[in-house]
DOBA-328680 format. One record per atom (N, C-alpha, C): x, y, z; residue in one letter; residue number from 1; atom name. Coordinates in steps of 0.1 Angstrom, whole numbers, plus 5000, padded with zeros to 4 digits. Layout:
DOBA-328680
X, Y, Z, a, NUM, CA
...
***
This chain:
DOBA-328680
7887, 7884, 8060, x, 1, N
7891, 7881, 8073, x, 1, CA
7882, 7889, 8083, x, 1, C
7884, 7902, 8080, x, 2, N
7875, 7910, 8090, x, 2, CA
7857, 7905, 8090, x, 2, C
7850, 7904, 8078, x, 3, N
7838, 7894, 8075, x, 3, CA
7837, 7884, 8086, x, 3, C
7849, 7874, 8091, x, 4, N
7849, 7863, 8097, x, 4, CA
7848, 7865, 8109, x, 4, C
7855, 7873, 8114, x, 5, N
7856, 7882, 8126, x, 5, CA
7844, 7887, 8133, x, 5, C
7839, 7896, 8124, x, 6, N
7820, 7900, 8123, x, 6, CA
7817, 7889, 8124, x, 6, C
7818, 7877, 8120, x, 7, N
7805, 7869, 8118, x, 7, CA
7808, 7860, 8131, x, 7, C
7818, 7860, 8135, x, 8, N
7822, 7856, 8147, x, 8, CA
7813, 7863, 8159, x, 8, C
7818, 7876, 8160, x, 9, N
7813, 7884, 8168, x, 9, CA
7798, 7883, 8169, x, 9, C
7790, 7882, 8160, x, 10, N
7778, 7885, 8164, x, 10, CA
7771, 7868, 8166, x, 10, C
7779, 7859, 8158, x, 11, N
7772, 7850, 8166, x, 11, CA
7773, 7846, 8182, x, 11, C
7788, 7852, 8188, x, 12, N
7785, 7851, 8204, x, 12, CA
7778, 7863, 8211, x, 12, C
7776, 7874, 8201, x, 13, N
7770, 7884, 8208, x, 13, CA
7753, 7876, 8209, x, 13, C
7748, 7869, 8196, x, 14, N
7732, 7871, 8196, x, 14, CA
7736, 7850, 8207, x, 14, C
7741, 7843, 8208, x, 15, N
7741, 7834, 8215, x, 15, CA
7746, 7833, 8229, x, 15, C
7751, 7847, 8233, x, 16, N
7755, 7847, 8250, x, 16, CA
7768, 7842, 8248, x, 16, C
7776, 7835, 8238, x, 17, N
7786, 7829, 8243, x, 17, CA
7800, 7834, 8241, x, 17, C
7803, 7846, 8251, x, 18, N
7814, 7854, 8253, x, 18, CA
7824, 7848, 8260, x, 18, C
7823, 7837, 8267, x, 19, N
7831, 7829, 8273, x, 19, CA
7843, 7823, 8262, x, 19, C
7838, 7824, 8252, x, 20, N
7849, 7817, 8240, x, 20, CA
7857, 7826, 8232, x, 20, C
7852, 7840, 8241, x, 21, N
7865, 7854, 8235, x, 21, CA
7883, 7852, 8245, x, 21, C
7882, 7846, 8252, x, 22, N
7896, 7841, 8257, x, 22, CA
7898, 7833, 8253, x, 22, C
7894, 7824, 8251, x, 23, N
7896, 7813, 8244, x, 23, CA
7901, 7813, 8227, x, 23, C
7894, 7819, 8224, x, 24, N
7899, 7825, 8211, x, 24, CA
7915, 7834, 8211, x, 24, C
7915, 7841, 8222, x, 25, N
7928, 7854, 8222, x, 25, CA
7937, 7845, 8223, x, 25, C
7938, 7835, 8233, x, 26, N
7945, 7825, 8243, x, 26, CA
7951, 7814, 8229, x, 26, C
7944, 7813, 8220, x, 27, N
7950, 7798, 8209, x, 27, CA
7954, 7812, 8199, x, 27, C
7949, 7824, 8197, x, 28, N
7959, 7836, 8188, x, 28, CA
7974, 7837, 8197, x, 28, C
7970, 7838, 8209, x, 29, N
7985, 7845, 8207, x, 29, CA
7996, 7832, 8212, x, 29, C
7992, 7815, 8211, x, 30, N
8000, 7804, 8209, x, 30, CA
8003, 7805, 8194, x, 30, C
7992, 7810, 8187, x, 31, N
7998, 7805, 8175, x, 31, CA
8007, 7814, 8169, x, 31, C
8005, 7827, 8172, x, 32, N
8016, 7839, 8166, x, 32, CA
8026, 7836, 8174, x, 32, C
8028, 7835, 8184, x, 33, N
8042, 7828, 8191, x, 33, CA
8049, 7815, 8185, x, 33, C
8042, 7804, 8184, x, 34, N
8046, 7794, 8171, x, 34, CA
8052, 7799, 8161, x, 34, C
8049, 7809, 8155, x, 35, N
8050, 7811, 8140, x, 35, CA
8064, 7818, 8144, x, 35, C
8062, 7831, 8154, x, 36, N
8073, 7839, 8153, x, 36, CA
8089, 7834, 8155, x, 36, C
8087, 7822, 8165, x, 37, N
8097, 7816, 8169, x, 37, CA
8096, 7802, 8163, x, 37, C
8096, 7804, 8152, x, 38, N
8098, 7791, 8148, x, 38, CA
8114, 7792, 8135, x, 38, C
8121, 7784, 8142, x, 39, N
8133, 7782, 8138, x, 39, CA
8145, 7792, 8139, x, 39, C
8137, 7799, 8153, x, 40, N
8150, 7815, 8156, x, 40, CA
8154, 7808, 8167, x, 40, C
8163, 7814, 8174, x, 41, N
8173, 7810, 8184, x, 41, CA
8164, 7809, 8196, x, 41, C
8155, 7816, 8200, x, 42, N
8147, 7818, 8209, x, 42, CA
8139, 7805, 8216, x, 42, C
8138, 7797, 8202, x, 43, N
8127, 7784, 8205, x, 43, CA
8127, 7779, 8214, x, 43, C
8144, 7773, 8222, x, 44, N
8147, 7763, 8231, x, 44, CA
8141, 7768, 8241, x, 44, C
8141, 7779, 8247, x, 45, N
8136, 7791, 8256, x, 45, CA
8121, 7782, 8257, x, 45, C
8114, 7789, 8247, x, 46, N
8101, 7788, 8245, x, 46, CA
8095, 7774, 8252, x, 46, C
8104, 7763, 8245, x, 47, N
8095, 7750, 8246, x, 47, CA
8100, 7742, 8264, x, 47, C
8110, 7750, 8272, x, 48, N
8113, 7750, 8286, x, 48, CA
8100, 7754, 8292, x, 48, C
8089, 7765, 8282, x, 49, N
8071, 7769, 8291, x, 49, CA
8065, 7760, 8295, x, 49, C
8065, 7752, 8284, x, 50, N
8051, 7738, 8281, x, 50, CA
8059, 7725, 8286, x, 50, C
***
């Protein structure tokens, strides 16, 4: 994982394209929110966001 991460990293470091580091954060922390709330009480909450 960390490997993927580096390899991530330096391809937008050597191609300028730092613009896709929020982008990236932004679909992480939908998807750990997905996971965490998935099938706790909390959900109905959740899906009143979107």
């Amino acid at each position: 994982m960390t490997e993927f991460v580096l390899e991530l990293w330096d391809f937008m470091k050597e191609r300028k394209k730092f613009w896709l580091l929020p982008i990236l954060i932004v679909l992480l922390l939908f998807g750990t929110l997905i996971v965490l709330t998935q099938g706790s009480a909390v959900a109905p909450f959740i899906y009143t966001l979107f």
